[in-house]
C-alpha positions in Angstrom: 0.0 0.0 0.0 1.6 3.2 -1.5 1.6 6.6 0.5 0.5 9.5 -0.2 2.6 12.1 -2.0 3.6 14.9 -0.1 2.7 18.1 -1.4 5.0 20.3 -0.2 8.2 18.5 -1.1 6.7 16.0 -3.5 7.7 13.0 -1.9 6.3 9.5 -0.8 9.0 8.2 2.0 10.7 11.3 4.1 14.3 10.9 3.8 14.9 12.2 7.3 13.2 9.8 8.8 15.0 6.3 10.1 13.6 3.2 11.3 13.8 3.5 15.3 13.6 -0.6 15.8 10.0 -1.3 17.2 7.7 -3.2 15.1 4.3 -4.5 16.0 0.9 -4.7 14.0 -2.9 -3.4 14.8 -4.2 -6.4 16.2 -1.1 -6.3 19.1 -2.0 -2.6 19.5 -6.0 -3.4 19.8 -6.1 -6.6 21.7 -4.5 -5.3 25.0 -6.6 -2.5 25.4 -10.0 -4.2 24.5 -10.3 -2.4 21.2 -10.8 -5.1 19.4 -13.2 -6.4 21.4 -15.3 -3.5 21.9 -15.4 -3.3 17.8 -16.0 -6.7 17.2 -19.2 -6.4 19.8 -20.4 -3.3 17.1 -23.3 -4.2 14.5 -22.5 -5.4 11.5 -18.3 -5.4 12.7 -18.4 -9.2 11.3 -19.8 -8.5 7.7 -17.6 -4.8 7.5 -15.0 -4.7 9.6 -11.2 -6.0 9.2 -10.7 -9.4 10.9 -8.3 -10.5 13.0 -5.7 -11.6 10.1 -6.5 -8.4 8.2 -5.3 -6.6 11.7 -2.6 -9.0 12.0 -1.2 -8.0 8.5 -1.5 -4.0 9.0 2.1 -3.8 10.3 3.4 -0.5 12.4 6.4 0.4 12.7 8.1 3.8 14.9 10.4 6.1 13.3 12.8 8.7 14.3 14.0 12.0 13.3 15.6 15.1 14.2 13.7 17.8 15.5 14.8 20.3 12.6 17.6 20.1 10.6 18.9 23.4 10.9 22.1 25.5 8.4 25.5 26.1 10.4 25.7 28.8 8.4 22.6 30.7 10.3 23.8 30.0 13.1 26.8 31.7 12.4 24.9 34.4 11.3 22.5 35.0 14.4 19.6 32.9 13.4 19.5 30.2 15.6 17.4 27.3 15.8 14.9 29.1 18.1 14.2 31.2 15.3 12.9 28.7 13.4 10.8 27.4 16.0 9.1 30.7 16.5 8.7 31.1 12.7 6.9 27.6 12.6 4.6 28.6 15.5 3.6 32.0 13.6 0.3 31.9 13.7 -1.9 32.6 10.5 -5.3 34.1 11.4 -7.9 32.3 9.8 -11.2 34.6 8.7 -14.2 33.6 11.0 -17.1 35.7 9.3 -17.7 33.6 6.4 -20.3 32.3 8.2 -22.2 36.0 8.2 -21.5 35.9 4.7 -23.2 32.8 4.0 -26.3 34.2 6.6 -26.7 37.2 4.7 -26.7 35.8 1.5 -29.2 33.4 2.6 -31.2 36.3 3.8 -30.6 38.3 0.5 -32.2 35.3 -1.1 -35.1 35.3 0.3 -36.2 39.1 1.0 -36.0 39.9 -2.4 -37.8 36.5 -3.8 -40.6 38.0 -1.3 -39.7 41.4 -2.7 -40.0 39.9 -5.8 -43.5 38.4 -5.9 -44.6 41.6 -4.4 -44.0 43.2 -7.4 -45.1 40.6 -9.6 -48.4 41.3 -7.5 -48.5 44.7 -7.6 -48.4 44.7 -11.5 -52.2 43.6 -10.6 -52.8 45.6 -7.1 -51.7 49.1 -7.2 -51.5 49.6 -3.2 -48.7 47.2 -2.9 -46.2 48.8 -5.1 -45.0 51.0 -2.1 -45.1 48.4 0.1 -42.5 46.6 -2.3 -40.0 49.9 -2.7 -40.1 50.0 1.1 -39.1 46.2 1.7 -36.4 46.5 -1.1 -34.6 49.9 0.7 -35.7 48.8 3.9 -33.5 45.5 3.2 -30.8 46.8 1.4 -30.2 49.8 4.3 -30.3 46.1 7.2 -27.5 44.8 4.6 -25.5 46.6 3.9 -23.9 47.8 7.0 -23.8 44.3 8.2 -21.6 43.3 4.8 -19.1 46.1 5.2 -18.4 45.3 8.7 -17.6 41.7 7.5 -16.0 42.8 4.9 -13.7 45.1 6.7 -12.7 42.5 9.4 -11.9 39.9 6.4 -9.2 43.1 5.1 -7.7 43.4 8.3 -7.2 39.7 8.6 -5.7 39.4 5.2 -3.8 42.7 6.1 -2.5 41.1 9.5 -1.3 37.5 7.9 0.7 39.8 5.0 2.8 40.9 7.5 3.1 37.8 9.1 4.5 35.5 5.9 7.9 37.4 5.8 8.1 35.2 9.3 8.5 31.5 7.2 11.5 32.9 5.0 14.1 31.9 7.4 12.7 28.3 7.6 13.4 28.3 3.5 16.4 29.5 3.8 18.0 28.3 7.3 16.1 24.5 7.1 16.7 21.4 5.0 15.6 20.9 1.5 12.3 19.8 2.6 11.4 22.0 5.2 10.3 25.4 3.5 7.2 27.5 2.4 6.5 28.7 -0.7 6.4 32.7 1.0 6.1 33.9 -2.5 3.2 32.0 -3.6 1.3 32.2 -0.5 2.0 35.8 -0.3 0.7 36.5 -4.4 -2.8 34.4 -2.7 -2.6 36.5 0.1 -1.9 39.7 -2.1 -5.0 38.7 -4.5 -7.5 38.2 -1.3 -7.2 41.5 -0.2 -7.2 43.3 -3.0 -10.4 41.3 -4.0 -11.9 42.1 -0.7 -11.1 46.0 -1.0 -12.9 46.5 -4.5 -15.7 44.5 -3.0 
């Protein structure tokens, strides 16, 4: 059973890792601590579930490596390893308002399908033709200011995590080969967000 390529550095099997000796399989792991038991007790476990050979066959193995391979050269230079540590903890804000976003447009949806019929109505019924201008403003003006404020908290989180990928340039350059992020790619993504989200 093959792995699954790595994106990043495009590889199956990690080079930096090295067998650490201990070797055991799933049904060692499982039986001990009643998993297997407890599964095999589950509806339907028989007709679904791996058996005890299938278990016995899934072999596990433990692996070592170092920490982070780090350049003599940085550390020469002042960047020690601590600096990469801090640059892998940076921490990229993640936007939480999409789910207003998804709320509102929800909302949208269906004020101005009522808004909508209304006026398909009042093609008919005079009266209502005012009472369809008013639900159109009167959404819109609800909107509106409820959009911008999402929209300017999505800009200042895209403006915060701009300043904060210049951080993961000293783990391409001080790490090994495999240990880097693509700062100029996920800064052009970055770069394109916000300057979507502005226009908007």
């Amino acid at each position: 059973m093959g792995c699954v390529i790595e994106k990043n550095t495009g590889l199956e099997y990690d080079p930096r890792y090295t067998p650490a000796g201990m070797y055991t399989d799933q049904y060692s792991l499982r039986l001990p601590m009643e998993v297997y038991d407890t599964m095999r007790d589950l509806p339907h476990y028989t007709n679904y579930g791996p058996s005890v050979n299938d278990l016995a066959a899934y072999k596990v193995s433990s692996w070592n490596r170092a920490t982070l391979s780090w350049s003599l050269q940085c550390e020469a230079e002042g960047q020690g390893r601590e600096v990469g540590y801090n640059a892998a903890a940076t921490d990229i804000g993640r936007y939480t308002g999409y789910e207003t976003f998804r709320n509102v447009g929800i909302a949208i949806c269906v004020i101005y399908s009522v808004v909508f019929c209304i006026h398909v109505v009042s093609c008919f019924v005079k009266p209502l033709f005012l009472l369809q201008r008013c639900c159109a403003d009167l959404a819109f003006f609800i909107m509106a200011p409820i959009v911008g404020v999402a929209m300017r908290d999505e800009i200042e989180t895209n403006s915060a995590n701009l300043q904060k990928i210049q951080n993961f340039e000293v783990l391409s350059k001080c790490a090994d080969e495999y240990t880097f992020v693509d700062t100029t790619r996920v800064g052009a993504e970055l770069e394109e967000a916000h300057e979507a989200a502005s226009q908007i």
